[in-house]
C-alpha positions as a LaTeX table, in Angstrom:
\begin{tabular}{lrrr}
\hline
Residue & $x$ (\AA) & $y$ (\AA) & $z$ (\AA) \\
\hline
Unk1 & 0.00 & 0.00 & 0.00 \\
Unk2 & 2.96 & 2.61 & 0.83 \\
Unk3 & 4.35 & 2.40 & $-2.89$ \\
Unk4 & 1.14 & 3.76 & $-3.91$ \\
Unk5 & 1.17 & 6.68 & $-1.53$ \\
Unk6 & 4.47 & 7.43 & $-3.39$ \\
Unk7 & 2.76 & 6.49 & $-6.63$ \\
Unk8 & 0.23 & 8.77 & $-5.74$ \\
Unk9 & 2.93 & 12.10 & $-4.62$ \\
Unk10 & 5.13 & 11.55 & $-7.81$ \\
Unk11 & 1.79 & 11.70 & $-10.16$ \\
Unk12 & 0.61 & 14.81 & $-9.11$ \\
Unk13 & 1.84 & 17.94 & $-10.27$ \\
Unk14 & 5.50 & 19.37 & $-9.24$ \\
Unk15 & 4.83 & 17.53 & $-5.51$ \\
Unk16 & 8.54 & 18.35 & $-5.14$ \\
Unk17 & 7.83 & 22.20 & $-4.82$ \\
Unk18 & 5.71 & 21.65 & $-1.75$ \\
Unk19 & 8.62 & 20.53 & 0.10 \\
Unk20 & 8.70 & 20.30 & 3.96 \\
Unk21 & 6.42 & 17.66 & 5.28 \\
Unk22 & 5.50 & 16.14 & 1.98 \\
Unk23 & 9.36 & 15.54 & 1.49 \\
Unk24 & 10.15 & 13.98 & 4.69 \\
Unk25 & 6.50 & 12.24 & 4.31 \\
Unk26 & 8.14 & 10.94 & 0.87 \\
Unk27 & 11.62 & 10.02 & 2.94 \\
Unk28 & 9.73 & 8.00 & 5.65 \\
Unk29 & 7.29 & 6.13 & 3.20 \\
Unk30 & 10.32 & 4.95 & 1.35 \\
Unk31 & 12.54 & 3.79 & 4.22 \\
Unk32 & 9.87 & 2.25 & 6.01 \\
Unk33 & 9.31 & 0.21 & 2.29 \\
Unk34 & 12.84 & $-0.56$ & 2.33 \\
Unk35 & 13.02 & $-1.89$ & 6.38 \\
Unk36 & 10.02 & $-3.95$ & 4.95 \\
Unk37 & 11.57 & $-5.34$ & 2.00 \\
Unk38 & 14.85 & $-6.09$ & 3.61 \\
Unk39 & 12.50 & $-8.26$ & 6.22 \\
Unk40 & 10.60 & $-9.89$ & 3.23 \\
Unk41 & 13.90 & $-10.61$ & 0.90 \\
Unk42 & 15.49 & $-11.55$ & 4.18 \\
Unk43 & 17.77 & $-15.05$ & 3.23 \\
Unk44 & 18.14 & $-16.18$ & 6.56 \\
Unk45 & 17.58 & $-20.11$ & 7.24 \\
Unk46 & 16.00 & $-18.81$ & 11.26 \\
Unk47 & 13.44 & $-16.30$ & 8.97 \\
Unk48 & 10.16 & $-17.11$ & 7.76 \\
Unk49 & 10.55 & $-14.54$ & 4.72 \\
Unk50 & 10.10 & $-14.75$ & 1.11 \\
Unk51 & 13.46 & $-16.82$ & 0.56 \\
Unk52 & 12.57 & $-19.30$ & 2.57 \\
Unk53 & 8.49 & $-19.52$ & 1.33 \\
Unk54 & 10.84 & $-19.32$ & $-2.07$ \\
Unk55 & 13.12 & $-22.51$ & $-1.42$ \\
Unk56 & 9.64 & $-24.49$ & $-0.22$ \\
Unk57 & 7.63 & $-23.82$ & $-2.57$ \\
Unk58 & 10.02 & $-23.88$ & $-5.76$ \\
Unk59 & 7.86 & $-25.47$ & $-8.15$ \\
Unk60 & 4.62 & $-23.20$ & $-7.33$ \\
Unk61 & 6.73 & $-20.26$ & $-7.57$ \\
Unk62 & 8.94 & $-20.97$ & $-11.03$ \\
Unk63 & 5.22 & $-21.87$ & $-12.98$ \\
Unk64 & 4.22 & $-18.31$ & $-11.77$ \\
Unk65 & 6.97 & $-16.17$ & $-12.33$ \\
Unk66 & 9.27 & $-16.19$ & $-15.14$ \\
Unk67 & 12.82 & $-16.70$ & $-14.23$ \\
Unk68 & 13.52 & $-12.92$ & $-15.44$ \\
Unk69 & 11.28 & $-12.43$ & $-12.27$ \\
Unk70 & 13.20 & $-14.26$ & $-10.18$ \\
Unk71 & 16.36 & $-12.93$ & $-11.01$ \\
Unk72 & 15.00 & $-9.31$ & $-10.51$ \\
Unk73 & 14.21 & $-10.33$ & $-7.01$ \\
Unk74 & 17.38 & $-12.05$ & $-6.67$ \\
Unk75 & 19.34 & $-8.92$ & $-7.87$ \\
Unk76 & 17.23 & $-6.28$ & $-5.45$ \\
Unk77 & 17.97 & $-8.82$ & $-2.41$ \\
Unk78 & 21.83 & $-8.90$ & $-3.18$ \\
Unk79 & 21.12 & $-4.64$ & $-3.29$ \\
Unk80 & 18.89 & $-4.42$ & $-0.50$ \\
Unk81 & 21.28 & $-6.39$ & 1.56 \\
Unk82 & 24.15 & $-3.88$ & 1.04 \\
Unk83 & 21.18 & $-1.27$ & 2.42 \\
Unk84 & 20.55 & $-3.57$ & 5.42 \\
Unk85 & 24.23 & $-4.35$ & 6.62 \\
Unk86 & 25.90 & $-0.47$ & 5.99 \\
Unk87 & 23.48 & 1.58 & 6.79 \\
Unk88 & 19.57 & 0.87 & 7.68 \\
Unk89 & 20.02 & $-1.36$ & 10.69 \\
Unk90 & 23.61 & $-1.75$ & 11.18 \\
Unk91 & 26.28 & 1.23 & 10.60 \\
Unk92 & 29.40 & 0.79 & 8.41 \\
Unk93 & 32.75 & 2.57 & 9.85 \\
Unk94 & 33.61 & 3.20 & 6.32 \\
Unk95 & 30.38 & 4.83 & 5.56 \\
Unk96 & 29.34 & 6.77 & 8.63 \\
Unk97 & 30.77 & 10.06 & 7.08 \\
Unk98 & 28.74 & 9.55 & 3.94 \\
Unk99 & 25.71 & 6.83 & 4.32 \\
Unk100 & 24.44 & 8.62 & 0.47 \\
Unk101 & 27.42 & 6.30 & $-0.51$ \\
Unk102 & 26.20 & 2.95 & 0.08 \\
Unk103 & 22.42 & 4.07 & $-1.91$ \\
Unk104 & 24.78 & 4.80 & $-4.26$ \\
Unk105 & 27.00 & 1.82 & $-4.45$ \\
Unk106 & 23.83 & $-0.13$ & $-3.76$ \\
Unk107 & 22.38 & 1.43 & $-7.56$ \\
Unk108 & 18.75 & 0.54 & $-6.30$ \\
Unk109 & 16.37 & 2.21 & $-8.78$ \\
Unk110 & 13.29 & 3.53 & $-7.46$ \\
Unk111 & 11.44 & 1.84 & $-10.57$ \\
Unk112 & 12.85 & $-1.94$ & $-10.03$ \\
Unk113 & 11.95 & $-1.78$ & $-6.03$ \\
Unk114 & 8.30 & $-0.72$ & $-6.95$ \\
Unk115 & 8.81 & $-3.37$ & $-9.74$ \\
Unk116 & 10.36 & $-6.02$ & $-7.18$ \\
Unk117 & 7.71 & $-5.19$ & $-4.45$ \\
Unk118 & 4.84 & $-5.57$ & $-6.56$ \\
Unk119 & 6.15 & $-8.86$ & $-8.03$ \\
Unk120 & 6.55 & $-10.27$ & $-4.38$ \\
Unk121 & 2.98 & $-9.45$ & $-3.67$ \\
Unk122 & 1.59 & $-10.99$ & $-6.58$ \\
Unk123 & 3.92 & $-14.54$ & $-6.28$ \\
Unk124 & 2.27 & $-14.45$ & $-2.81$ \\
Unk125 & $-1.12$ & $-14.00$ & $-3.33$ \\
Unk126 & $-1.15$ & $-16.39$ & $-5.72$ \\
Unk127 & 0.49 & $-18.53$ & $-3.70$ \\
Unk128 & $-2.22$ & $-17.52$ & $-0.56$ \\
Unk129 & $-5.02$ & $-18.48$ & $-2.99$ \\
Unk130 & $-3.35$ & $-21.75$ & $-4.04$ \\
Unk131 & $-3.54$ & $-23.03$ & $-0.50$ \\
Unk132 & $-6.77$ & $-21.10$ & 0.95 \\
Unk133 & $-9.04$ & $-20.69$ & $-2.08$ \\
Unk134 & $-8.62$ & $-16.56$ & $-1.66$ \\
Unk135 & $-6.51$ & $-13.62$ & $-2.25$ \\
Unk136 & $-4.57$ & $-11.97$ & 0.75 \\
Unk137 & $-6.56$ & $-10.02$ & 2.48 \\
Unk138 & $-4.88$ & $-6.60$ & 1.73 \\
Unk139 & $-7.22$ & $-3.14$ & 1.84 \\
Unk140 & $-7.76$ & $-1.23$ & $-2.04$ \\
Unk141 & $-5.85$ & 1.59 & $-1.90$ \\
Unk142 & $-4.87$ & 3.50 & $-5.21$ \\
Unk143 & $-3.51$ & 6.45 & $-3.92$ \\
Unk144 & $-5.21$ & 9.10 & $-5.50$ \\
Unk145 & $-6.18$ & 10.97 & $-2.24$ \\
Unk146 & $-1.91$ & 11.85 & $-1.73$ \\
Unk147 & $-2.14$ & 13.30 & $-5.85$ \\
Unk148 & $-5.41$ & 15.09 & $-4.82$ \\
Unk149 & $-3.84$ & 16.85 & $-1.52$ \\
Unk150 & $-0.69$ & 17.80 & $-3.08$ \\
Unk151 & $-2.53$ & 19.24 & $-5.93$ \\
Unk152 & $-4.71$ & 21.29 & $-3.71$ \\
Unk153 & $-1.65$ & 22.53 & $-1.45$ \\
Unk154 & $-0.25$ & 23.46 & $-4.76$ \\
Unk155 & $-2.90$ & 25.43 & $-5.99$ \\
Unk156 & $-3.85$ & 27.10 & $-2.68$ \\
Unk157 & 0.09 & 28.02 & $-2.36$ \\
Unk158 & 0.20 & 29.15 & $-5.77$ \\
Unk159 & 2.52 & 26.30 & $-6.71$ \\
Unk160 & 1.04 & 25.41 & $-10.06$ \\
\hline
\end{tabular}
């Protein structure tokens, strides 16, 4: 649901110029994605996490994703790691002076994670209806209301 709250800021109109809370909004939306994800593409043999629902279910999960899929995921777990171990949860000596360094050498684009996290959910809801003859429950949320308040602030700021 949180990528579509960003979804929803980056398609309205200049959301950028509103700055303040709508930026650190944007900020906390995104790390608190990325602490998620790094949980979810989690490879630890102790975690219940998509790796290890991954390894179990093998079979289920290459008829419903093509392997270009898989190595996307595989790719953004390698990346998100890098996140996890130098800066999100754990602090790197070598990076404490500049933690804009390891997002760097990490090269996660914004477009892939929305890609990645969206492919997750879909492997697993298919996966939930396999087993319990319905989707996840998950609430609709498009994200329109965040394009519809930006655009407002705009307009009554005289931002458009």
């Amino acid at each position: 649901m949180e990528w579509k709250v960003l979804k929803g800021m980056e398609n309205s109109k200049g959301w950028t110029s509103v700055g303040g809370f709508f930026h650190i909004a944007n900020i906390a939306i995104y790390n608190d994605m990325m602490a998620r994800m790094i949980k979810v593409l989690d490879d630890d043999a102790r975690s219940s996490t998509f790796m290890s629902i991954k390894k179990s279910e093998e079979k289920f999960i290459s008829a419903n994703a093509s392997s270009g899929d898989i190595e996307l995921i595989e790719s953004m777990k390698t990346k998100i790691k890098t996140i996890r171990t130098k800066t999100h949860f754990h602090i790197d000596k070598h990076y404490v002076s500049n933690p804009q360094e390891v997002w760097s050498d990490a090269d996660i684009k914004t477009d892939e994670f929305f890609q990645v996290i969206e492919l997750v959910f879909n492997i697993l809801n298919k996966l939930h209806y396999f087993y319990f003859k319905t989707d996840f429950p998950f609430s609709s949320y498009d994200g329109k209301d965040a394009t519809w308040i930006i655009n407002l602030v705009n307009k009554e700021e005289g931002w458009e």
